[in-house]
C-alpha positions in Angstrom: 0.0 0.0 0.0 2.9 2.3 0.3 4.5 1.9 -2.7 1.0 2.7 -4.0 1.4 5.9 -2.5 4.8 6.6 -3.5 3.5 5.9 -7.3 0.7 8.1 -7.0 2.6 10.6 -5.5 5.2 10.8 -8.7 2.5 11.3 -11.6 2.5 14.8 -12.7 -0.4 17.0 -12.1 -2.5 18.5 -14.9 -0.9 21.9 -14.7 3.4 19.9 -14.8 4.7 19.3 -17.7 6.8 16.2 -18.7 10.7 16.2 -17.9 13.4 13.8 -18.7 12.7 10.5 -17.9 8.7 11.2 -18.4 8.8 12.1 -21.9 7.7 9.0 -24.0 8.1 10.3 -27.4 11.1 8.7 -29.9 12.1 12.2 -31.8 11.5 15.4 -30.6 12.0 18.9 -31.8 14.6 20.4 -29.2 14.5 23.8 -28.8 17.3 25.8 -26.8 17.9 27.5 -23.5 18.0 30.8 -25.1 15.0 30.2 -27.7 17.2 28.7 -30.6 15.9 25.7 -32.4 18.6 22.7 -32.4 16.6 20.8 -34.9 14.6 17.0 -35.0 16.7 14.8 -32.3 16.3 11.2 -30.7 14.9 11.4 -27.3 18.2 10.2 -26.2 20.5 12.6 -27.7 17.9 15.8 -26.6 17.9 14.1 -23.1 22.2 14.5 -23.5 22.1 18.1 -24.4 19.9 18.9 -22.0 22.2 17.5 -19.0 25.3 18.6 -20.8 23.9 22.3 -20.7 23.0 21.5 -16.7 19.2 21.7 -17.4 15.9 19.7 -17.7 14.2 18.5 -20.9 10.5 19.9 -21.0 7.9 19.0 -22.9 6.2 21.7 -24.2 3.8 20.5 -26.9 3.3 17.4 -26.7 0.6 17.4 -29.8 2.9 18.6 -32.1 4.7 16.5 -35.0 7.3 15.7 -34.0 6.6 16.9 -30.2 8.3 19.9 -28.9 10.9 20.3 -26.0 12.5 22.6 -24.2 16.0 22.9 -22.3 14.9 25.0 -19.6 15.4 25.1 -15.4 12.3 23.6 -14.7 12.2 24.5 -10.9 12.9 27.8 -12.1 10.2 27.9 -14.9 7.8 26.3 -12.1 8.8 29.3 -9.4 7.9 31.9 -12.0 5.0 30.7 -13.5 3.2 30.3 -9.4 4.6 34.1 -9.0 2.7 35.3 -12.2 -0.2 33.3 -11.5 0.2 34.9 -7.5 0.2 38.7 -9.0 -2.8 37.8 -11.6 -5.1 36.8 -8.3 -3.5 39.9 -6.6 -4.7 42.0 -9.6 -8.1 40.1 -9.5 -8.6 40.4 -6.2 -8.0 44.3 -6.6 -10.7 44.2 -9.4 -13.5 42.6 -7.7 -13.3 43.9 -4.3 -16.9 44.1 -2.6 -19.6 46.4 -2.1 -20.8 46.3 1.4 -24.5 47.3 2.3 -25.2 48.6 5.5 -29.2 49.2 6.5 -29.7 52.0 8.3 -33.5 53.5 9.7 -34.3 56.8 10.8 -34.8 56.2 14.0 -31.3 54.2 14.5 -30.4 54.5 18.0 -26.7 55.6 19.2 -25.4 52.2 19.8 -26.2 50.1 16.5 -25.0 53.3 14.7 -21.2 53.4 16.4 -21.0 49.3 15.4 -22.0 49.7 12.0 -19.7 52.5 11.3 -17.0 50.6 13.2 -17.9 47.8 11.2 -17.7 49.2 7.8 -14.5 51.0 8.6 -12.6 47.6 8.7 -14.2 46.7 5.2 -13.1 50.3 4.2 -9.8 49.7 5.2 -9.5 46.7 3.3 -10.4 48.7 0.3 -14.2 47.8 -0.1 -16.7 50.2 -1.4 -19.9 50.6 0.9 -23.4 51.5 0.2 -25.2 52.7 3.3 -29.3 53.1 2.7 -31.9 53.7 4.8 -35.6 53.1 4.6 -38.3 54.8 4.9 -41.3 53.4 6.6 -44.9 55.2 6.8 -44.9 58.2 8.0 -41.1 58.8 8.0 -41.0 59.3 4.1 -42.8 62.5 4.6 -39.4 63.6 6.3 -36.3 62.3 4.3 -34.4 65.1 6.3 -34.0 63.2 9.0 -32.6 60.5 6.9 -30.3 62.9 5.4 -29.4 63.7 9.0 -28.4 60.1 9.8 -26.2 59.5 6.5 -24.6 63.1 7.1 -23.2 61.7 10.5 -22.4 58.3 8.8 -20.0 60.5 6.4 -19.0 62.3 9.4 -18.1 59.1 11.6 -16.4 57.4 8.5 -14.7 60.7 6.8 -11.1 59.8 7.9 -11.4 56.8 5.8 -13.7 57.2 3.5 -14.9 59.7 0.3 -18.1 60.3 -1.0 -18.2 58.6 -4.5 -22.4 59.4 -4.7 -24.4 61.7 -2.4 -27.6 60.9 -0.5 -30.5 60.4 -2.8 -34.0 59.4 -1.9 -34.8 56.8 -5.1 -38.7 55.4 -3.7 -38.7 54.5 -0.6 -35.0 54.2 0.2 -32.2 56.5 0.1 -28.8 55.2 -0.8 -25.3 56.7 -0.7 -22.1 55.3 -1.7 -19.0 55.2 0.1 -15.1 54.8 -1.3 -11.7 53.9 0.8 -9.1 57.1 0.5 -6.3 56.4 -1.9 -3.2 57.4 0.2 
């Protein structure tokens, strides 16, 4: 069972490519460590060049006719291809950061007003954008000033860390603003 394990183990995931020993094919177009193409070889005498020059044999295309390989660092070409894929999540990430709603009523009292504005500072200061609304209920629509009030001192609370991408606007019965992190 643990040689099972061990076997398992040494099969290349989707995203490797074949090196060395793996590569199955009889001929192969070699291609150089600097990008130059050394021609149709045996997979012997491609495997050669490859440790003569100190490197790895990588399959690139393995569809091709004959299939292609490379002379490459493979641990190298592994390490730079997980720190491009790193910075493209860091840049998505970035992209699609979140829009937080907070629900806010007229009639909030003191306390549940200081914890969501302490609460949607720490999703400002992790760069999220936040939409604060509040909703009118009855009789309370016939005096959206006092729900002006109560987003006013949202601004006021959150104004170190935040900027006013759209101002207070009463759209039906709710009225919305939206809220951006600073850029230092």
């Amino acid at each position: 069972m643990f040689t099972f394990i061990l076997e398992v183990s040494s099969i290349a995931n989707k995203n490797d490519l074949f090196i060395n020993d793996q590569i199955r094919a009889k001929e192969v177009l070699v291609i150089g460590p600097n990008g130059e193409q050394l021609g149709v070889k045996a997979i012997n005498d491609a495997k050669t060049l490859a440790n003569f020059a100190g490197f790895d044999l990588v399959l690139i295309n393995p569809n091709g006719n004959p299939p292609v390989c490379k002379i490459m660092d493979y641990n190298k070409y592994k390490y730079e291809n997980k720190k491009k894929q790193k910075e493209n999540l860091k840049k998505q990430r970035e992209n699609n950061l979140e829009t937080k709603e907070y629900r806010l009523s007229v009639t909030i009292d003191v306390h549940d007003f200081e914890t969501r504005v302490r609460n949607a500072s720490k999703y400002l200061e992790k760069g999220h954008k936040i939409k604060v609304s509040i909703k009118f209920k009855g009789r309370e629509l016939a005096h959206p000033e006092l729900g002006r009030d109560v987003l006013n001192r949202f601004i006021e609370a959150t104004k170190d860390l935040a900027e006013v991408e759209s101002k207070p606007k009463l759209e039906g019965k709710f009225m919305n603003m939206m809220l951006t992190p600073k850029k230092d």
